[in-house]
N, C-alpha and C positions, 0 to 999 in steps of 0.2 A: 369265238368265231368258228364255232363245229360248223355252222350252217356250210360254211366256205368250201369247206373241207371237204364236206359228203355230197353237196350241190355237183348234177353231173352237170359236164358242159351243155347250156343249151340257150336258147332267145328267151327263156324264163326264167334262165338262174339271174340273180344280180348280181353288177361288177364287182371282185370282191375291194376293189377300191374304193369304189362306192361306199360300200360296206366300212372301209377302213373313216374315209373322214366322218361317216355318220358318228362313227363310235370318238372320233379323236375331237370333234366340234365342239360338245360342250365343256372339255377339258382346254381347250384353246381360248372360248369362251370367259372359260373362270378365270385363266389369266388373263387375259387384255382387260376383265373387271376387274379385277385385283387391280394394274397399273395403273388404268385411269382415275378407280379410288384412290391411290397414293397419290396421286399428280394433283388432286382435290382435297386432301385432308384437312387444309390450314387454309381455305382461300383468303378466308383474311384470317389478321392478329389471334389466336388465343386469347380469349379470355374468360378466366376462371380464378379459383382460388388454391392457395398450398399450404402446408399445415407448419414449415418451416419457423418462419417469421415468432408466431406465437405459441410454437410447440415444443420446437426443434425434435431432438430424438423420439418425447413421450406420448405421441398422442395415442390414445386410446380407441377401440369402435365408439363408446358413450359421446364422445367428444366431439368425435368424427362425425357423426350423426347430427349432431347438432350443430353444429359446423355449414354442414351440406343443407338442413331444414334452410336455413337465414340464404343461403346462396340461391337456393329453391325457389325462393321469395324474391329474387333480384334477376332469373332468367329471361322474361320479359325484355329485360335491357341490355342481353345479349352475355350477360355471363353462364358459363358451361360446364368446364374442366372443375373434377372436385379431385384435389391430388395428396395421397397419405406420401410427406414427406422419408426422407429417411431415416431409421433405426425400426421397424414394423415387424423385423426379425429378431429381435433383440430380447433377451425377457429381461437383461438389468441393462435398462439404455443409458441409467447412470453410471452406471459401473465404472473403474478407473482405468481400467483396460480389457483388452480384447478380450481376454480368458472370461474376466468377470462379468463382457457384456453377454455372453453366450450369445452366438448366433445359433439358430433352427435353421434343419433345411433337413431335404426327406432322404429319401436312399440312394437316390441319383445325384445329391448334391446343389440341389436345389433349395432358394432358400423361401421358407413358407410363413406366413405371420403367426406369430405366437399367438398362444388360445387365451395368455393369459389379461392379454391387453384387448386379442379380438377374436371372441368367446364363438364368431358364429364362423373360422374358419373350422372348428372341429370336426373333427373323422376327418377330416384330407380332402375339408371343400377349399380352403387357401379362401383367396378373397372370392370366390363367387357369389356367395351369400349376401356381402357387401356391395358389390360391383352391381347386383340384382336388383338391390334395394336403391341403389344411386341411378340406376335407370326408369326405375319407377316413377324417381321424382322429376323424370325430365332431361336430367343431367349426363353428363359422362363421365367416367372413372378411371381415375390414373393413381399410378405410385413413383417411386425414384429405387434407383438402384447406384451403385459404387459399381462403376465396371470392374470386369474380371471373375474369379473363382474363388472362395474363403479360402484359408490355408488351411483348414482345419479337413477339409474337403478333398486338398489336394496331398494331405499326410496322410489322409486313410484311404487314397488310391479309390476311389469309388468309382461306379460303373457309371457312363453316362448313358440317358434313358434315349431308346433308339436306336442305339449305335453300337457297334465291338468295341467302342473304345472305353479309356479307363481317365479318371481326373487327371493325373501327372501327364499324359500327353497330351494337355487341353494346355497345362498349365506355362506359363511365361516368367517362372521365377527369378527373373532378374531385372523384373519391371515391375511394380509394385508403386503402390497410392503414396504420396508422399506425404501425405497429411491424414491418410486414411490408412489402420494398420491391418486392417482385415482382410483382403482380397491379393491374390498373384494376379498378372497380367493376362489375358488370354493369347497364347503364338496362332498366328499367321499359320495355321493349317488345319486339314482337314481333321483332326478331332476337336479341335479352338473352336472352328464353324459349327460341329455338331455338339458340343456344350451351349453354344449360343440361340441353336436351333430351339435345343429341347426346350428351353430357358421363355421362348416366347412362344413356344406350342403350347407351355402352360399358361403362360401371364394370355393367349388366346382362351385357355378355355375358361378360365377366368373371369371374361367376357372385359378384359383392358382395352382403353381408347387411348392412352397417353403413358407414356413412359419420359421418365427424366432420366438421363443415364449422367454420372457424377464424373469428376477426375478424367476425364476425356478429352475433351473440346482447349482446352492449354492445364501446362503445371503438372503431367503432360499433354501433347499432343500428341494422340491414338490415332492415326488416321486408319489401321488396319482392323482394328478394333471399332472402331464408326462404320466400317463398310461391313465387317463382319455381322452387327446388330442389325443394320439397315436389310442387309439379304435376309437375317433369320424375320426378322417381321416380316420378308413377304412371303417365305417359308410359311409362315403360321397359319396363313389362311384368314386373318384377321387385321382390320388398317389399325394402324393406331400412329397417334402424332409422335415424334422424336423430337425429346429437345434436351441439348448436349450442355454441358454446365464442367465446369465455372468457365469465368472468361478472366483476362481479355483474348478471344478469341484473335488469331492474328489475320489483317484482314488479306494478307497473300494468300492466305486459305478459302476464303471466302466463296469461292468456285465450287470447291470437293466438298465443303459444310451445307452449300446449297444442294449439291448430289444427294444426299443420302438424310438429309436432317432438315426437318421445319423450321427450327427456332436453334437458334446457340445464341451463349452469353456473350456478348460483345464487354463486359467487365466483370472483376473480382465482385464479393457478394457487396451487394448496395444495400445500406442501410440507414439509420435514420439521423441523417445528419446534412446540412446544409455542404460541412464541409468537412474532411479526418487529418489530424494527424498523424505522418507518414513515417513506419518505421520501415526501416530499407531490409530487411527480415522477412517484412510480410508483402512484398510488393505494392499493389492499389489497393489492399484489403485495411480496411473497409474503403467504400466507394462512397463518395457523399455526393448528392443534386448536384451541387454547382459543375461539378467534373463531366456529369453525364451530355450537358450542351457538346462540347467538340466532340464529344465520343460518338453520337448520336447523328452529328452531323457526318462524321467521317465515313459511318457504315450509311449512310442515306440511298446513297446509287445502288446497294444491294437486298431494299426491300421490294419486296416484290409477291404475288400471291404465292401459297405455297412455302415461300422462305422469309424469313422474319427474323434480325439481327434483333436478341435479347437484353435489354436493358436491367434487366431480373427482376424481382417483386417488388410491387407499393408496400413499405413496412409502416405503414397507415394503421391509427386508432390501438387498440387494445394489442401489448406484445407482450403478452403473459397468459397462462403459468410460468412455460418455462423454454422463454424464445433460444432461437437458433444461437444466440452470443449476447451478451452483455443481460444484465439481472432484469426480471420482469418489471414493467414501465409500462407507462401511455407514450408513443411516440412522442419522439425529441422534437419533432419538425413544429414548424407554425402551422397554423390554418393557412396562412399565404403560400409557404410553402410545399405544404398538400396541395395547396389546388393546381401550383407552378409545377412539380413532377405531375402531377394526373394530367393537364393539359400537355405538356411538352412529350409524354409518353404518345397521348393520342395522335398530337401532329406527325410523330416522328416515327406512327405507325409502330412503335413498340407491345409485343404482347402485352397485355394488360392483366396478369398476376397478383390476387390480391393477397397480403401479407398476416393481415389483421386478425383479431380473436374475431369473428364474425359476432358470437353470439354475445357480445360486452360494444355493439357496432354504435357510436355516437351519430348523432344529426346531422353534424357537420358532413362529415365522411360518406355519410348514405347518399348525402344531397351530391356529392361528388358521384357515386359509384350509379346516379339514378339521373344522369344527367344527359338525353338523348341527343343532342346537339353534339358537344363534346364525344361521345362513345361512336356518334355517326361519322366524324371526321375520322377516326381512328378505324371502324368496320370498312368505311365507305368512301373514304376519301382518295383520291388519285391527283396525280402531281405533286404532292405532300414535299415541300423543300425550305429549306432556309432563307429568308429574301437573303441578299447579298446588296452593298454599295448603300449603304442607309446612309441618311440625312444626319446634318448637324443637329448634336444632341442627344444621341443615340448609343454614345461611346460605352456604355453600361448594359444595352439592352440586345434584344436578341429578337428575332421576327421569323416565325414560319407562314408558311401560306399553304390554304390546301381548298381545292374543288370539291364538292358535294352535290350530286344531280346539278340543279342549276345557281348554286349558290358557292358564294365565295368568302371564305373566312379565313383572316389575320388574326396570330397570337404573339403577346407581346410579352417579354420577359424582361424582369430590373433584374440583375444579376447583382447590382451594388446593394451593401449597408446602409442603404439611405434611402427614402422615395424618390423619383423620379417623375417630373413631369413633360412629357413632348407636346410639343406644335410642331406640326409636319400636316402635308396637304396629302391625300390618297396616289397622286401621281407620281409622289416622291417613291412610292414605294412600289411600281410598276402599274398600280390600276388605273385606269382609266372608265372604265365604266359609271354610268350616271344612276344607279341605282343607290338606293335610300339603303341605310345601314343600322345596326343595333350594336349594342353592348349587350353581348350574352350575359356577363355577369353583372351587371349593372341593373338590370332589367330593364323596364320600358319598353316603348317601341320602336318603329323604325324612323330615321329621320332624315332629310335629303343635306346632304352634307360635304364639300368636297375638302373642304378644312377641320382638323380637329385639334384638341386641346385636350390628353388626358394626364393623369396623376396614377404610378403604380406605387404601391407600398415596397419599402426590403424583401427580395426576393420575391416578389408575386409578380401576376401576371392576368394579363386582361385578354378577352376574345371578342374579336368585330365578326358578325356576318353581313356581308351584303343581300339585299332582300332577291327574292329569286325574280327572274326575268319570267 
């Protein structure tokens, strides 16, 4: 602002106030763009893929790449997020412990993906190379992280990048992952923020859309640690989605999780099973279908654009090489039961997460993940609720309803061991409207019908739409 300075007083000089908002506008500017892109990042559900399910710690670029091709192929129907799960810094993600999994990270303490698994971060591009190529195709590009600082990071006192500060005053050593040995906790202060900072200045220039951040969200709950990440992403300069993991997120929380975070887990990890048995050791881990109905219901009042209670991934079709737990397998689930979580996820507006080896993807499974009906209830759907007060004969089954432009579609869930057939008249179940109806999965057409009669297998599930007005 020399002009100001040397400008004598006169009817030609400009205000230097004037002067002042010209210069401070576009910077006022970037922020209010900055917030309303946050307030927008998730309007609806997420829906993408994660490498977890059929990878767990090992995936590789080669992997990942092929991976993302097959999802590349399915964008059309509204899938997007391509996500390297966690171990990416790891060069033995076998290894039996911390020491021997070696975590990388660079001289600030940062942690960067090995060359050896992903050959095109080398020289000190970290994922941009990848993150380039995932854009290329359409996509967006996410990874996971273990909140906090390695200890390996906070034993050699390192510099944090940006800041005078040093790791041990970032560090929270008397919090720590309980399930995960690698990371202190970040303290509530200003060198915690400015570890947190630098952390997404880079995963910015990275060019990242999606973070997962692990051991936060319950087991424990970090709420200072969720606001701390939530500021550094808007620190960065860059939107990217947050979504807090594991759950069961407690839903008292539900307020401060919608503050600062798109998506959290509303359950321990869900896997591939109708139903688990429960060691009092491990909490609700594993999480099986039948469980996720109440859980689902319970967080219902708190979806909404922008926030989205996480029912976690479809562990759907191929969970191998070498899945997140239990030994490489084709999902345990039935066909019924794939199609019963994939629909009951859509109604209930849960992000839609897929688990699977993509590239080993069966028919069955595609026909599910390429199903625009289904995928539109879940993008597009509003009012999305559990009917409530069901009719005689229903004791086993479970009913959501959700609006779509001008159409109306009911989904129906047997929950019992057994098939199940209802007679029930449309009015029984709040609708009154005269429009002619379908069975999505039945095929066919429409038919004018105010009585029905169907038949659901063990655990499956059937979808009506009403024809649009």
């Amino acid at each position: 602002m020399k002009f100001i300075r040397s400008c004598k007083i006169s009817s030609h000089c400009p205000d230097p106030r004037s002067l002042w908002r010209a210069a401070l506008l576009p910077a006022a500017f970037a922020i209010l763009v900055a917030v309303v892109t946050a307030q927008n990042l998730a309007p609806t559900p997420p829906m993408g893929w994660n490498s977890w399910d059929a990878y767990g710690l090992t995936i590789n670029e080669a992997e990942f790449m092929a991976n993302v091709t097959v999802l590349a192929s399915l964008k059309q129907y509204g899938w997007q997020y391509a996500v390297i799960d966690e171990g990416w810094y790891m060069e033995n993600p076998s290894g039996a412990n911390l020491a021997a999994r070696k975590y990388v990270y660079d001289a600030n303490g940062l942690l960067v993906p090995v060359t050896n698994r992903f050959p095109s971060a080398a020289n000190g591009q970290g994922f941009k190379p990848l993150a380039d190529w995932v854009h290329g195709q359409g996509l967006k590009f996410g990874t996971h992280i273990v909140r906090g600082i390695p200890k390996s990071v906070v034993k050699a006192n390192l510099p944090i990048a940006g800041s005078s500060y040093r790791a041990a005053e970032a560090a929270d050593t008397s919090n720590t992952c309980p399930w995960d040995e690698g990371n202190y906790g970040v303290s509530d202060n200003p060198a915690g923020q400015a570890y947190y900072d630098s952390m997404f200045k880079e995963f910015a220039a990275w060019g990242m859309d999606f973070i997962k951040v692990d051991c936060i969200s319950d087991h424990p709950y970090r709420p200072s640690e969720i606001r701390q990440i939530a500021t550094a992403i808007s620190h960065s300069g860059r939107a990217m989605v947050l979504s807090l993991s594991p759950g069961p997120a407690s839903i008292e929380n539900a307020s401060e999780l919608a503050k600062y975070a798109q998506m959290w887990r509303i359950s321990d990890d869900h896997w591939d099973g109708w139903s688990f048995p429960k060691n009092p050791n491990n909490g609700e881990f594993p999480f099986g279908l039948s469980e996720a109905f109440d859980r689902l219901e319970k967080w219902n009042p708190h979806t909404r654009p922008g926030s989205w209670p996480d029912e976690d991934m479809l562990p759907f079709g191929s969970l191998r090489p070498h899945p997140g737990w239990g030994a490489p397998r084709q999902s345990r689930i039935t066909h019924d039961e794939e199609r019963t979580e994939f629909t009951l996820w859509a109604f209930a507006r849960s992000p839609l997460i897929l688990g699977a080896n993509l590239t080993q993807l069966d028919d069955f499974t595609r026909s599910l993940l390429t199903d625009r009906d289904v995928i539109a209830v879940n993008q597009h759907g509003s009012g999305n609720h559990p009917v409530k007060n069901l009719p005689p004969g229903f004791e086993h089954v479970r009913v959501w309803e959700a609006h779509v432009d001008q159409s109306e579609y009911f989904a129906f869930f047997n929950l019992d061991d057994k098939p199940v057939t209802l007679h029930f008249k449309w009015e029984q179940l709040g609708y009154r409207g005269k429009s002619k109806v379908r069975n999505l999965y039945e095929g066919g057409g429409f038919q004018q019908t105010a009585a029905m009669e169907t038949t659901i297998p063990a655990h499956g599930s059937t979808v009506y739409q009403f024809q649009s007005r």
